[in-house]
N, C-alpha and C positions, 0 to 999 in steps of 0.2 A: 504494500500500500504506500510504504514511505517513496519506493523507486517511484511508481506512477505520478503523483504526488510531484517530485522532482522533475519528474519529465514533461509535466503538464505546467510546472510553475517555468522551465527554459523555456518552452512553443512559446508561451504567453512573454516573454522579455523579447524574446525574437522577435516576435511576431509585434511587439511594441515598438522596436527597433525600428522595425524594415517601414512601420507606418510614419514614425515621427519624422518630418522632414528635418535631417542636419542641416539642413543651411540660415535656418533663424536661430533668433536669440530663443533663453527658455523663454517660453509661455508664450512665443509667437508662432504662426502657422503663415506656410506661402503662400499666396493667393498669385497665381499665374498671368492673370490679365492684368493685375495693375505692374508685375514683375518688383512687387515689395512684400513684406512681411507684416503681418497685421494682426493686431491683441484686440477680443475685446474686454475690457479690463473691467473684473465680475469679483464683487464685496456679497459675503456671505449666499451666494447660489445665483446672485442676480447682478443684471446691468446697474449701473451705476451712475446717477447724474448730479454732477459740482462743479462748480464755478472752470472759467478758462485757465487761471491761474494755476491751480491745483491739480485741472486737467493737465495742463501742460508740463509741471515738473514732475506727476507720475508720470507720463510718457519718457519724460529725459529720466529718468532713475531708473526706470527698465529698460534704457538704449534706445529710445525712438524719440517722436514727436508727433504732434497732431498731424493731421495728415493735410500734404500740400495740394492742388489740383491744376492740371496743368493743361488738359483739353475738355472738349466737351463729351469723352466717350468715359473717361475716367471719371466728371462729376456723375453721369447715368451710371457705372457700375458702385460708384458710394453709396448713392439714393438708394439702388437696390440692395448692397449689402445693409443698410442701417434698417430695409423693411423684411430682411431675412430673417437679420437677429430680434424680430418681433416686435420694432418700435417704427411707426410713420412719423414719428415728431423730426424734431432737429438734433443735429451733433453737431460739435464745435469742429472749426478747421483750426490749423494752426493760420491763421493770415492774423497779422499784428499790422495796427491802423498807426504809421509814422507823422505823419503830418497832413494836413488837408487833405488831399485826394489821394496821397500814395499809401499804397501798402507794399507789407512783405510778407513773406513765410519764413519762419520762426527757423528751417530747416536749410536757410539761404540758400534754395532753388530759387531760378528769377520767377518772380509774379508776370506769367505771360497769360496767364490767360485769369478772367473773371464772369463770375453771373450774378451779379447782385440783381435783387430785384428793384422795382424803381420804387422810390418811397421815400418818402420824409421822416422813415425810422433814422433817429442818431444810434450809433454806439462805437464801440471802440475794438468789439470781437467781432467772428462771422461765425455764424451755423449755415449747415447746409439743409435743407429742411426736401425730408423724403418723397414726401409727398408733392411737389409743383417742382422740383430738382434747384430751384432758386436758391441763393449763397442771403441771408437777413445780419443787417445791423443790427448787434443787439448788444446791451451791455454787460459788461463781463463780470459781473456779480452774481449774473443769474446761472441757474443750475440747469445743464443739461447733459446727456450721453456724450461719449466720445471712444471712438478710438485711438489704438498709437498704431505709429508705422514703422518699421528700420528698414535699413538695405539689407538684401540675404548676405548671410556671412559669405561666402563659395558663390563663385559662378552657375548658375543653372542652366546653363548652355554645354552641352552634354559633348560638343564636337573641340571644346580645346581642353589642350593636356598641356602638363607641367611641363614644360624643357630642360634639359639640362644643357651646361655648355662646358665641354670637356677642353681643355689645355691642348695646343697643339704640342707643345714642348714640354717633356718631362722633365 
């Protein structure tokens, strides 16, 4: 019974192994379309929603950041990730409001691309709000969902290898 037992607790770490993707940090998982790494970051069994602040230095303390958005095909696959994980509301991005009309992303990719909606909302954060795909000022006291993002540790591009470069002269 003990053999069994042992042989059934290796399948099961294998079999843990071979699913856990290496190439994130812990507690992240890859997600192939956006080609990043993405947490969503869950207090006592459930989603979690605080301020942008606090959102933002847990995402740095686990190795990422709010997440940046850079085409229009990428804000469609967030919308739909944030109505996966069972919420249509809004999640914070990381975009940080610099001065009058400029912004940045907290993860210093350039701010090329935006969809705020049109509105006389002030604020000084942006949610992305699931449901109309629209980016809202809002201000950053208020509490909402978020994810984090990092880069995959390893390349996921399965066609290059390590080189080595040997000495011609011994």
């Amino acid at each position: 019974m003990k053999k069994l037992f042992i042989q059934i607790s290796f399948l099961l770490l294998f079999f843990h192994l071979l699913l856990c993707d290496p190439d994130c940090l812990d507690g992240y998982f890859y997600k192939e379309e956006l080609d990043l790494c993405l947490q969503y970051p869950i207090f006592n069994g459930n989603r979690y929603q605080i301020d942008w602040k606090t959102a933002s230095l847990f995402c740095q303390k686990s190795g990422g950041n709010l997440p940046s958005i850079h085409n229009a095909f990428t804000n469609g696959i967030w919308a739909d990730l944030q109505k996966i994980s069972g919420h249509t509301s809004e999640f914070w991005l990381g975009a940080e409001h610099e001065s009058n009309e400029t912004w940045r992303w907290i993860d210093e990719t350039p701010f090329d691309y935006q969809h705020f909606q049109r509105s006389t909302a002030v604020g000084d954060c942006v949610t992305l709000d699931a449901s109309d795909q629209l980016w809202k000022l809002r201000d950053c006291l208020g509490w909402r969902f978020f994810f984090c993002t990092s880069q995959p540790l390893l390349s996921t591009d399965s066609t290059s290898f390590p080189t080595t470069i040997f000495p011609t002269h011994f």
